[in-house]
Backbone as CSV, one residue per row, in Angstrom:
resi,resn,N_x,N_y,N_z,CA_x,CA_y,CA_z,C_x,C_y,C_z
1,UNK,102.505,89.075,65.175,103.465,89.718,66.077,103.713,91.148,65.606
2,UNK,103.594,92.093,66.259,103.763,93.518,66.043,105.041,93.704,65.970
3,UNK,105.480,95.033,64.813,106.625,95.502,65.189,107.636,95.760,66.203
4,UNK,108.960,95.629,66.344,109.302,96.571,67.017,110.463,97.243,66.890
5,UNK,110.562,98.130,67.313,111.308,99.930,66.900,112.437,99.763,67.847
6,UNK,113.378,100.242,67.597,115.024,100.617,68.493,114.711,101.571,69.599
7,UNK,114.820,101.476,70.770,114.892,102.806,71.018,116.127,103.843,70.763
8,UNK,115.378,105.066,70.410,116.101,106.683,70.023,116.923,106.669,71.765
9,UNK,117.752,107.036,71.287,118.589,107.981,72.408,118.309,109.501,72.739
10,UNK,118.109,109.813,73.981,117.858,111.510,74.496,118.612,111.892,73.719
11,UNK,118.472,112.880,72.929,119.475,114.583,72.785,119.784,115.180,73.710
12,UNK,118.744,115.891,74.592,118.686,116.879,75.414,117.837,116.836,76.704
13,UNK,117.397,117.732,77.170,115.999,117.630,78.333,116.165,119.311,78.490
14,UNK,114.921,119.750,78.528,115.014,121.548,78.783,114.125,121.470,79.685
15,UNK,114.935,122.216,81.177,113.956,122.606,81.865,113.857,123.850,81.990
16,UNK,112.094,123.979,82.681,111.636,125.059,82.691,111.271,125.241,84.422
17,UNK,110.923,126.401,85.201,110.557,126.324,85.861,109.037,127.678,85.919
18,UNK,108.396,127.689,87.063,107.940,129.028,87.369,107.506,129.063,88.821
19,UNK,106.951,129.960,89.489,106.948,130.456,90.820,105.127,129.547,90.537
20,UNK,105.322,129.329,92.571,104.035,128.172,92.295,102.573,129.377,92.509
21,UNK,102.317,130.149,92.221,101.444,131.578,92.456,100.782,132.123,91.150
22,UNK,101.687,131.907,90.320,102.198,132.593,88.755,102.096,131.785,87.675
23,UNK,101.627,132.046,86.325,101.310,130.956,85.504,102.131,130.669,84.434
24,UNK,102.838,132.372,84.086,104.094,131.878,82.946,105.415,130.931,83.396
25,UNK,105.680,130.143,82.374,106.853,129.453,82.693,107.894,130.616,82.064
26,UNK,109.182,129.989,82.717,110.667,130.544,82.563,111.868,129.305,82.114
27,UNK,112.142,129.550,80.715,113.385,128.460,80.773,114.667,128.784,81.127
28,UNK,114.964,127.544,81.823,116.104,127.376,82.135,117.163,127.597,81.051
29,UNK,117.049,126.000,81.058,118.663,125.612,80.364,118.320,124.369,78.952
30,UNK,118.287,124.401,78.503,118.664,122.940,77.700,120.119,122.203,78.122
31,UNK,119.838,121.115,78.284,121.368,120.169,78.407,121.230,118.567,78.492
32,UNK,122.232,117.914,78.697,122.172,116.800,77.953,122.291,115.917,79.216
33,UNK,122.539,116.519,80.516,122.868,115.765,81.593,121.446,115.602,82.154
34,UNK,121.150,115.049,82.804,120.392,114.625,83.968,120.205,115.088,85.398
35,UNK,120.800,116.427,85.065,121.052,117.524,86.530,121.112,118.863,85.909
36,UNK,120.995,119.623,87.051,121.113,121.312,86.996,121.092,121.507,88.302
37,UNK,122.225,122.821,88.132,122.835,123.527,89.625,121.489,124.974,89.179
38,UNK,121.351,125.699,90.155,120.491,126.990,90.009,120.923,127.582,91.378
39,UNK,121.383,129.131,91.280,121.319,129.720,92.352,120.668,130.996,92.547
40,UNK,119.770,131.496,91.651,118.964,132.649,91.539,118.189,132.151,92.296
41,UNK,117.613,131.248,92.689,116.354,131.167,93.580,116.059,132.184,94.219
42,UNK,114.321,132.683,94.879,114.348,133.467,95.774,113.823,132.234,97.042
43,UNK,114.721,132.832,98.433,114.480,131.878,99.760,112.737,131.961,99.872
44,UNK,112.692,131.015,100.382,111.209,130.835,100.829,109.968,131.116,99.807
45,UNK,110.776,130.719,98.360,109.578,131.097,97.351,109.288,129.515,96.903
46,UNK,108.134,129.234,96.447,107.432,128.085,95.955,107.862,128.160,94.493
47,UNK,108.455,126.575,94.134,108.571,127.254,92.239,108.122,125.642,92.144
48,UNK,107.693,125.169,90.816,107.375,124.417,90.220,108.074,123.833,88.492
49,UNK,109.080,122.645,88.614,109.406,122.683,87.194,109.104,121.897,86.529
50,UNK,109.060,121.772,85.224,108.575,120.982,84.160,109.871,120.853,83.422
51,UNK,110.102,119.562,82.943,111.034,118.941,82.148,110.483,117.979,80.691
52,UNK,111.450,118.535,79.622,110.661,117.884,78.609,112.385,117.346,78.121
53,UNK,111.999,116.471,77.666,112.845,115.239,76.677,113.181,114.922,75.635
54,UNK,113.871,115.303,74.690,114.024,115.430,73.383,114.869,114.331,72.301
55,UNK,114.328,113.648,71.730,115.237,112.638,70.970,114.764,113.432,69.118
56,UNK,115.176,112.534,68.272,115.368,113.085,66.792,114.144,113.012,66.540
57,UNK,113.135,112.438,67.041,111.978,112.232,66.346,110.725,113.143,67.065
58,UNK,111.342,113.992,68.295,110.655,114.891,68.514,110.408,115.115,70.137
59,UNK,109.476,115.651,70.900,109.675,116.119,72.012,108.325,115.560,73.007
60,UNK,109.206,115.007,73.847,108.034,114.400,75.231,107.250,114.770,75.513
61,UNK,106.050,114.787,76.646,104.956,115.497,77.028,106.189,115.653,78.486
62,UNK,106.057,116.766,78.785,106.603,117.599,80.236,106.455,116.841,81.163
63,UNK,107.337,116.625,82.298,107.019,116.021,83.676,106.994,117.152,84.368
64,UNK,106.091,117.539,85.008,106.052,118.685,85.962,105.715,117.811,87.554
65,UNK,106.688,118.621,88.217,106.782,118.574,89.711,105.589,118.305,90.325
66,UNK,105.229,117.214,91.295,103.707,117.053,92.013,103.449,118.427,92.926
67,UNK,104.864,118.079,93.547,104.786,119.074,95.626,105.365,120.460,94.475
68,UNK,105.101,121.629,95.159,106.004,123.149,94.757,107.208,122.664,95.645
69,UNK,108.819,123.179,95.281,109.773,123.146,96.248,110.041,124.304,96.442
70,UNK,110.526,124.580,97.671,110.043,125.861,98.631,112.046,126.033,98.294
71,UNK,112.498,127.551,97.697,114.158,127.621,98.070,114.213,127.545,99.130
72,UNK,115.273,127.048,99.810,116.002,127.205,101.110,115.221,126.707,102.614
73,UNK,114.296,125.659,101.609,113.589,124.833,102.774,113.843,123.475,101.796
74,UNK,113.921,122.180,103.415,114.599,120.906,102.701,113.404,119.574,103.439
75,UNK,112.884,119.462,102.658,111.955,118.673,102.857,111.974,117.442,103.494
76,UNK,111.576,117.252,104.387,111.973,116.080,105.371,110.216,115.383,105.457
77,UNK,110.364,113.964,105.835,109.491,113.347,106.223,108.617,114.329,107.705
78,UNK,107.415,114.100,108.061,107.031,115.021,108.554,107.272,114.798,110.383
79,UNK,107.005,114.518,111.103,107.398,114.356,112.464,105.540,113.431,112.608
80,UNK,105.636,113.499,114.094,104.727,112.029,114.279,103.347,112.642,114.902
81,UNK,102.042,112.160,114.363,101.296,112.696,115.115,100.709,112.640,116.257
82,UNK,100.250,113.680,116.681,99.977,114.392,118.289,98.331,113.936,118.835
83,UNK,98.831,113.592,120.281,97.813,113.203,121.163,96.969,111.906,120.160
84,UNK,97.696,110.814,120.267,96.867,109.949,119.657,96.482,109.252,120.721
85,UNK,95.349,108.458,120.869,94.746,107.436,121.774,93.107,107.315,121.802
86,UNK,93.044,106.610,122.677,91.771,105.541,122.253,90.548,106.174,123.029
87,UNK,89.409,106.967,122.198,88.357,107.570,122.947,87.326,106.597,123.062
88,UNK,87.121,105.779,122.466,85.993,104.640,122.696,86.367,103.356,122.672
89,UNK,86.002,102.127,123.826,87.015,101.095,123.644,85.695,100.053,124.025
90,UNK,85.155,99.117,123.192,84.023,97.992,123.497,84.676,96.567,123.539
91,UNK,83.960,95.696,123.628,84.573,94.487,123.402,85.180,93.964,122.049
92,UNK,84.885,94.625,121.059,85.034,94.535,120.002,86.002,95.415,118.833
93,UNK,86.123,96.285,119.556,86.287,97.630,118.602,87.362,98.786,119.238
94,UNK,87.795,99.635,118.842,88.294,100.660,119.541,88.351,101.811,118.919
95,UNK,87.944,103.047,119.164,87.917,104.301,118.945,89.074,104.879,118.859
96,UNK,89.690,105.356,117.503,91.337,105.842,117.728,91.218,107.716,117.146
97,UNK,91.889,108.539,118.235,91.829,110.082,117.390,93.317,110.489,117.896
98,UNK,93.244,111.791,117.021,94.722,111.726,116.798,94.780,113.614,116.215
99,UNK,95.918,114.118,116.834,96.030,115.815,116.040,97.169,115.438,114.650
100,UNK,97.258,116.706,113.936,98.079,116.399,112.885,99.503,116.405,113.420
101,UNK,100.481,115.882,112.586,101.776,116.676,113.238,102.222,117.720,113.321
102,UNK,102.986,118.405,114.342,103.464,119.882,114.674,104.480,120.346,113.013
103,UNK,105.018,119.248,113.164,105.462,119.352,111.209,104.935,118.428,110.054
104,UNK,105.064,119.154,108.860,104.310,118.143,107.546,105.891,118.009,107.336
105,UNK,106.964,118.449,107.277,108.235,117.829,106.750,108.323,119.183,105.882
106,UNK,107.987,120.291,105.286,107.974,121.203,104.429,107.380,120.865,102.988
107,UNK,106.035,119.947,102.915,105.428,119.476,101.743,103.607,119.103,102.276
108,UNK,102.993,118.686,101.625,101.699,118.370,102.064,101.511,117.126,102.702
109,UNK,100.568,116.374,103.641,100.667,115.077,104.046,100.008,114.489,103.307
110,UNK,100.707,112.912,102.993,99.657,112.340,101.708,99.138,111.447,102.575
111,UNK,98.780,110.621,103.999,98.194,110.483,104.553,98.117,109.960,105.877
112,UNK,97.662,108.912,106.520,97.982,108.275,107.519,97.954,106.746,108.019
113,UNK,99.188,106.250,108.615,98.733,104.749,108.676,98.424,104.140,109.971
114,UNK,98.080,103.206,110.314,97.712,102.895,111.626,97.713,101.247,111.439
115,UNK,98.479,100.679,112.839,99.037,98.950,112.661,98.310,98.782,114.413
116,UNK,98.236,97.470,113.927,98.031,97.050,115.426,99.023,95.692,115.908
117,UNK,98.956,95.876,117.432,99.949,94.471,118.175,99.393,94.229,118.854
118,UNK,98.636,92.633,118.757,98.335,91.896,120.078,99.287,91.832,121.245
119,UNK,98.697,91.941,122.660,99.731,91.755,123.517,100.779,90.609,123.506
120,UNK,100.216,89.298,122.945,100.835,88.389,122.875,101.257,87.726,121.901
121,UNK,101.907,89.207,121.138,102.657,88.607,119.805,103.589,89.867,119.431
122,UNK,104.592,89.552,118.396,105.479,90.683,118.691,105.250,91.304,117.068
123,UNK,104.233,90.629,116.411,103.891,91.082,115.007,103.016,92.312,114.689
124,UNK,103.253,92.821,114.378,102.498,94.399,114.043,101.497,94.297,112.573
125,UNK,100.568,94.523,112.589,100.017,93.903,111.224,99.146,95.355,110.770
126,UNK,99.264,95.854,109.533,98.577,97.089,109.171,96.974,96.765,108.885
127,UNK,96.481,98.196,109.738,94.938,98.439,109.803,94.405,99.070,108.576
128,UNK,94.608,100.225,108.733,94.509,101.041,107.381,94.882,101.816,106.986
129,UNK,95.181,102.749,105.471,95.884,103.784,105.142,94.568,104.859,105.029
130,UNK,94.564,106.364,105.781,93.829,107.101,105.395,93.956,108.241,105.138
131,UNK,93.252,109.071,104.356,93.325,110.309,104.119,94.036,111.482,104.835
132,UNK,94.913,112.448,104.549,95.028,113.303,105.795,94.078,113.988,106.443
133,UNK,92.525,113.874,105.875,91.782,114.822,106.528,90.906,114.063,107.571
134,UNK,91.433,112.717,107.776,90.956,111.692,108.931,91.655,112.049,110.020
135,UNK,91.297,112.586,111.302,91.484,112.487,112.741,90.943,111.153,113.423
136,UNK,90.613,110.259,112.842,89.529,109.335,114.121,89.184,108.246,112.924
137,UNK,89.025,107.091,113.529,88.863,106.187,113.031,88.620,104.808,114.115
138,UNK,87.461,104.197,113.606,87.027,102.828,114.266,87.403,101.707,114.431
139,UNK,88.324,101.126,114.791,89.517,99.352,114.266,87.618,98.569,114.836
140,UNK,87.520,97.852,114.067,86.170,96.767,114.185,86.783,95.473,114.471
141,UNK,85.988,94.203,114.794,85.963,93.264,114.660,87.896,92.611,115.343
142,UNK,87.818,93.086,116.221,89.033,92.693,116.986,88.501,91.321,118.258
143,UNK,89.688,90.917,118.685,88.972,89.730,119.278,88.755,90.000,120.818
144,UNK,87.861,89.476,120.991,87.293,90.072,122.413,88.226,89.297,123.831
145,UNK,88.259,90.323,124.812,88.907,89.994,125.711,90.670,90.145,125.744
146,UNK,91.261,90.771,124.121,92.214,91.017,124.084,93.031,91.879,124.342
147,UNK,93.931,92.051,124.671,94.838,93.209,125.292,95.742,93.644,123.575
148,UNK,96.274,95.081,123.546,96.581,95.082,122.120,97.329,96.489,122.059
149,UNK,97.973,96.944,121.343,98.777,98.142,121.099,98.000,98.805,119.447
150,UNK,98.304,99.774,119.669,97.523,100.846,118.339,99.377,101.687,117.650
151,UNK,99.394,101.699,116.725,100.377,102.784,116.430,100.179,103.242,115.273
152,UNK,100.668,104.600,114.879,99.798,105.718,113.639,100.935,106.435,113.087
153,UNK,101.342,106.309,112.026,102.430,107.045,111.419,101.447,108.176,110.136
154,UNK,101.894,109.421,110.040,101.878,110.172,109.302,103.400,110.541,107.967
155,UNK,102.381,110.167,106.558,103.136,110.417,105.642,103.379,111.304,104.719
156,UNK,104.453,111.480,104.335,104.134,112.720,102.816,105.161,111.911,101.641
157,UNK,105.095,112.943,100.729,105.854,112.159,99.611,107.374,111.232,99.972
158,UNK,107.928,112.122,100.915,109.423,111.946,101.097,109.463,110.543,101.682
159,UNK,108.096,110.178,102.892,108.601,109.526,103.405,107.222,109.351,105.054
160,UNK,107.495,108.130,105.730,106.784,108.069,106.962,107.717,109.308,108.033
161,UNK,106.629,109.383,109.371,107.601,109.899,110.557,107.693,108.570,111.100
162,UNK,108.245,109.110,112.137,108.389,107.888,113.608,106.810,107.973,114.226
163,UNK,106.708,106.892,114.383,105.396,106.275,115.375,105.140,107.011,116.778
164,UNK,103.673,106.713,116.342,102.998,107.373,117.488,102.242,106.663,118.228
165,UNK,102.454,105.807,119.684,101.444,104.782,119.845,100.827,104.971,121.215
166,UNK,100.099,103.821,121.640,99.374,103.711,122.377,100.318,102.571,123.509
167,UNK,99.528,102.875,124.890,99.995,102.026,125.994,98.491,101.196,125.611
168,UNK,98.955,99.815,126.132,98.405,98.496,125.912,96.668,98.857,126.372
169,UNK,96.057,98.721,125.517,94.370,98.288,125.710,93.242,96.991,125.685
170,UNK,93.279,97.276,126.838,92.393,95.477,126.811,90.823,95.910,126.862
171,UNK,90.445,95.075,125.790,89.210,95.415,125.108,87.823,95.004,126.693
172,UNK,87.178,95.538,126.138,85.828,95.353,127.240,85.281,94.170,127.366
173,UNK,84.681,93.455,128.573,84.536,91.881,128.645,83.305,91.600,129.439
174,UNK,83.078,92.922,129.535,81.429,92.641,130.396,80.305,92.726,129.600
175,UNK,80.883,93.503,128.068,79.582,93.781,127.442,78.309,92.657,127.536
176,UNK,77.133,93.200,127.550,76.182,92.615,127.489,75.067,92.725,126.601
177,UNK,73.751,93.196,126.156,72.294,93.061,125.150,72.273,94.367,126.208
178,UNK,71.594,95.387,125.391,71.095,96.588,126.021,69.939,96.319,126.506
179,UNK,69.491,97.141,127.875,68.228,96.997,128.278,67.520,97.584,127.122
180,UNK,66.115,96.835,127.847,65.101,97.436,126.676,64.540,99.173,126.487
181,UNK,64.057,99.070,124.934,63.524,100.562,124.935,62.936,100.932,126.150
182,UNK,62.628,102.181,126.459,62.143,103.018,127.697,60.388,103.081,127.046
183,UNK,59.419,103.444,127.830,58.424,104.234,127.552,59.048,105.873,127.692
184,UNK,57.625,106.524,127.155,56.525,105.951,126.596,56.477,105.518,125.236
185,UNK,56.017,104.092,125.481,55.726,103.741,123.779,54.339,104.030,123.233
186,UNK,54.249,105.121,121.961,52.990,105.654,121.411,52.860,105.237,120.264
187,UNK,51.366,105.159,119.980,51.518,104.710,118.656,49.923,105.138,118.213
188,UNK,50.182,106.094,117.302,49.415,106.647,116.069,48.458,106.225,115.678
189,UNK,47.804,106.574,114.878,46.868,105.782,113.633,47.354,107.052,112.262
190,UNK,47.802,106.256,111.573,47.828,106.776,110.407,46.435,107.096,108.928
191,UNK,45.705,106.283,109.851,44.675,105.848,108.717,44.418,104.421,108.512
192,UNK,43.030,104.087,108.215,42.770,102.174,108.363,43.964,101.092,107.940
193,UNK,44.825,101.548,107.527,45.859,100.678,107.226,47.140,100.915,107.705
194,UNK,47.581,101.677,108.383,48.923,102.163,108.893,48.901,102.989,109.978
195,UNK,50.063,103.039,111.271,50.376,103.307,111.941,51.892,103.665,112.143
196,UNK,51.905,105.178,113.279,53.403,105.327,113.309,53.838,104.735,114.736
197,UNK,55.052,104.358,115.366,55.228,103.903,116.649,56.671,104.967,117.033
198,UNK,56.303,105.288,118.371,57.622,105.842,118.715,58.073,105.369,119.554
199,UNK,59.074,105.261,120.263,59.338,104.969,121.950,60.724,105.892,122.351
200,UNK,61.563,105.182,123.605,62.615,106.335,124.250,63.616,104.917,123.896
201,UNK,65.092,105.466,124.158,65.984,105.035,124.150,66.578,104.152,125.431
202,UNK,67.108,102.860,125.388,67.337,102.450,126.351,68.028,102.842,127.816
203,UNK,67.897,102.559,128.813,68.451,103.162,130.000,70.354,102.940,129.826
204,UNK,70.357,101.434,129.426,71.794,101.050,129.463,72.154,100.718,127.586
205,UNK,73.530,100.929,127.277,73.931,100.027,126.352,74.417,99.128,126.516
206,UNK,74.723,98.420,127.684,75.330,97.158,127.347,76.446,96.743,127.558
207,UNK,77.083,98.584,127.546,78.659,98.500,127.386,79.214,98.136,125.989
208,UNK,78.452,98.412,124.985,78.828,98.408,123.421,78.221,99.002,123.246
209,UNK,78.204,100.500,122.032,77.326,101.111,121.376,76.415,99.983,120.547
210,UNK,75.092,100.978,120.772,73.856,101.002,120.091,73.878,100.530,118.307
211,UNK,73.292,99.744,117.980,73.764,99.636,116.664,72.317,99.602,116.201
212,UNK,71.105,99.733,116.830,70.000,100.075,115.959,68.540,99.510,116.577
213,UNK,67.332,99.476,116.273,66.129,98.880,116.439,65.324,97.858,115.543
214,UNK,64.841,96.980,115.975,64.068,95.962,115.751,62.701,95.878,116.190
215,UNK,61.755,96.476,114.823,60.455,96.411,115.101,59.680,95.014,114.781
216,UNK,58.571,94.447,115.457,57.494,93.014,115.393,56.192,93.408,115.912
217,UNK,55.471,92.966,115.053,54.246,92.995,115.479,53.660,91.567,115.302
218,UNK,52.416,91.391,115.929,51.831,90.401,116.193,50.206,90.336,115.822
219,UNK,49.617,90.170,114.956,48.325,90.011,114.962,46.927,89.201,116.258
220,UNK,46.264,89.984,117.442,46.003,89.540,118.115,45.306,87.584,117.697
221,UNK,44.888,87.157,116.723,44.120,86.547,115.996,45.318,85.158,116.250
222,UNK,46.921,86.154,116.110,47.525,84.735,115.599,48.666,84.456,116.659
223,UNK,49.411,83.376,116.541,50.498,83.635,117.858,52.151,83.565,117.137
224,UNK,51.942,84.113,116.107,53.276,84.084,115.799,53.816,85.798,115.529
225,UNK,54.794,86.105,115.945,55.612,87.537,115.895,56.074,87.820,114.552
226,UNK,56.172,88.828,113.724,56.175,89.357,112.178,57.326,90.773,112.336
227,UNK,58.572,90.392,111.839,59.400,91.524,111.659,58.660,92.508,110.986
228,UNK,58.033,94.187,111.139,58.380,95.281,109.984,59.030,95.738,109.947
229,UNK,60.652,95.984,110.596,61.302,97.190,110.006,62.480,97.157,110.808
230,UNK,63.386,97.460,111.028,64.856,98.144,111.571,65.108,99.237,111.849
231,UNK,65.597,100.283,112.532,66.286,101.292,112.301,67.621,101.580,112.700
232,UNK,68.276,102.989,112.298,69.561,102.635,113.191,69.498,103.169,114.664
233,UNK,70.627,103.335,115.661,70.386,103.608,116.768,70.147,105.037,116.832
234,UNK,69.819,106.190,115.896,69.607,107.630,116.071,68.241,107.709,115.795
235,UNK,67.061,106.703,115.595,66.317,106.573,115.447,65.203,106.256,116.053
236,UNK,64.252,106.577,116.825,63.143,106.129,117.647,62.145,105.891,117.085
237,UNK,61.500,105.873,115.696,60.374,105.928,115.415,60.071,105.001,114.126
238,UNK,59.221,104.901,113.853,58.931,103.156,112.507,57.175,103.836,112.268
239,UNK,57.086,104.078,110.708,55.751,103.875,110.430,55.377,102.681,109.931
240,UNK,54.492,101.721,110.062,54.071,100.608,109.638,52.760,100.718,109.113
241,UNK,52.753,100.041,107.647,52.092,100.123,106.587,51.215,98.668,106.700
242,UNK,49.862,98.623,105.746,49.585,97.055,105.002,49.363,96.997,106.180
243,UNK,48.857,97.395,107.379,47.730,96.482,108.289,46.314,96.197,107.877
244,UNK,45.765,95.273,108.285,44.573,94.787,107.867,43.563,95.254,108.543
245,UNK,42.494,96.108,108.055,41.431,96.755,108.835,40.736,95.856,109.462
246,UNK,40.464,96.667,110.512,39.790,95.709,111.454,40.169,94.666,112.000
247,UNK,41.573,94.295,112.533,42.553,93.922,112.881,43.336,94.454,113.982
248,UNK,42.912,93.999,115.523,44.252,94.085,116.249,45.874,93.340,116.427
249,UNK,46.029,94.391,116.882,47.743,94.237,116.778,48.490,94.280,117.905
250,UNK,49.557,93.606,118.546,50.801,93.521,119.450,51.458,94.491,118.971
251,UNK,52.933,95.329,119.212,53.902,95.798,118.941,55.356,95.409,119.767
252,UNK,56.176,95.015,119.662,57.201,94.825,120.066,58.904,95.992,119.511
253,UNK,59.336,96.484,120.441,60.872,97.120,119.999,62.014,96.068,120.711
254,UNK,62.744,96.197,120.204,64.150,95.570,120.747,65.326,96.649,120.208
255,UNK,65.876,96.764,121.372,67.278,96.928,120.985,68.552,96.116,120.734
256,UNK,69.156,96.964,119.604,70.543,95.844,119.307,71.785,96.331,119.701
257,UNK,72.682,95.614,120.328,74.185,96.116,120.102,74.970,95.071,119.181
258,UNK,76.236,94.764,119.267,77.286,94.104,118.852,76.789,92.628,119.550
259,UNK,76.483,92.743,120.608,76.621,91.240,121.265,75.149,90.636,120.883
260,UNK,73.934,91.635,120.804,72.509,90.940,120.271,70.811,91.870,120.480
261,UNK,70.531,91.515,120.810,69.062,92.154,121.071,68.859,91.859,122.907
262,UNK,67.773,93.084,122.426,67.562,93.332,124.059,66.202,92.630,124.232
263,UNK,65.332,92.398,125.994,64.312,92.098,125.802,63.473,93.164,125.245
264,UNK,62.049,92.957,124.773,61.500,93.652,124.285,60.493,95.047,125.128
265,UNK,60.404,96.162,124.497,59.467,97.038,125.216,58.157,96.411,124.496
266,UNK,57.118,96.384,124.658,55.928,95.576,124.410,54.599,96.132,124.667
267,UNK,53.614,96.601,124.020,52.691,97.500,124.231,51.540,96.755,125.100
268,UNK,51.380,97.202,125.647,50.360,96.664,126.884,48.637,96.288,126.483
269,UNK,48.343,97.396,125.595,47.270,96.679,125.209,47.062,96.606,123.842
270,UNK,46.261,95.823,123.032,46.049,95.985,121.116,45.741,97.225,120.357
271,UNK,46.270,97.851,119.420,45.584,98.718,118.578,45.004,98.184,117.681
């Protein structure tokens, strides 16, 4: 069992301050209370103070101020942010953007929160906390066919604002499998063992964004279909490696959304 020591009682605390621009400090006061009055301030100047702690056995490491405090400005929680609502809305998901607030409160914003409410419940349940330099953000995996409320508070040290929300959104219910890739589908020779394939992007999504491609090929010889590759949906093109010379081949694309794969674009004759 380790020692243990009394605690020392404070002596003192000396603060210091300085202008938040400027690097020398300025002391105050030494004193024994837990407060200080100051009226030299200059209005509308940024200062920053550091406080150190003193008992018999020697002197604290400084607490210095996080935020600068501005004289003759009083820091309030910040007000609520502007033009929030829903730019993309699938069966699944919803697209949320949002401006900063017209006020930070007179301090920096430390970030932002965002809750959601099913229509048919009166419980508000938190989405996520993010950065202040987030405008926009994706809510995923919501339940389909639901109707639902969004609301977004902006914070700083002091404190949240008042809420900023949304009128009721009922998620998308028609989504469907995107039609298939478009022609023209081309396809390369890379050399006796590899080929590149390109094609176009589907006519429809589905009514859910694009979430990527699904390449198969088929060896004319055999009747079974062979995944090579994936991409995401900004992607049209797949080189495929390790073919066997002298070997024809099928090609197949599919597109994917949220709900599944599309039928396939399908090359018409063997390479």
């Amino acid at each position: 069992m380790s020692p243990s020591y009394p605690l020392l009682p404070v002596v003192d605390y000396t603060i210091q301050r300085k202008e938040a621009s400027k690097k020398s400090w300025q002391t105050l006061a030494t004193v024994s209370e837990t407060s200080l009055s100051m009226s030299d301030l200059v209005l509308n100047t940024a200062y920053v103070f550091r406080i150190t702690a003193r008992n018999k056995e020697g002197e604290s490491e400084p607490y210095i101020s996080e935020d600068p405090i501005i004289a003759g400005r009083r820091i309030t929680p910040p007000s609520a942010p502007l033009n929030f609502n829903a730019i993309d809305i699938t069966s699944k998901s919803v697209t949320l953007q949002w401006s900063p607030p017209s006020s930070t409160g007179g301090t920096e914003l430390t970030g932002y929160i965002i809750e959601k409410q099913y229509g048919n419940s009166k419980k508000w349940s938190k989405v996520v906390t993010l950065d202040p330099g987030h405008l926009q953000y994706c809510v995923e995996n919501l339940k389909e066919k639901s109707e639902l409320y969004f609301r977004i508070y902006a914070e700083n040290s002091i404190g949240l604002s008042t809420a900023a929300g949304t009128s009721i959104i009922s998620l998308k219910t028609h989504a469907t499998v995107p039609s298939p890739p478009t022609d023209p589908l081309e396809i390369r020779s890379l050399g006796p063992n590899s080929i590149i394939v390109e094609w176009g992007v589907p006519e429809t999504d589905g009514g859910a964004p694009l979430e990527g491609y699904k390449i198969a090929i088929r060896d004319t010889k055999k009747t079974m279909w062979m995944e090579v590759g994936q991409v995401s949906a900004e992607v049209q093109k797949l080189t495929i490696k390790d073919l066997q010379e002298n070997h024809e081949y099928l090609v197949r694309i599919f597109a994917r959304n949220e709900v599944g794969l599309s039928e396939p674009l399908e090359s018409d004759e063997p390479f």
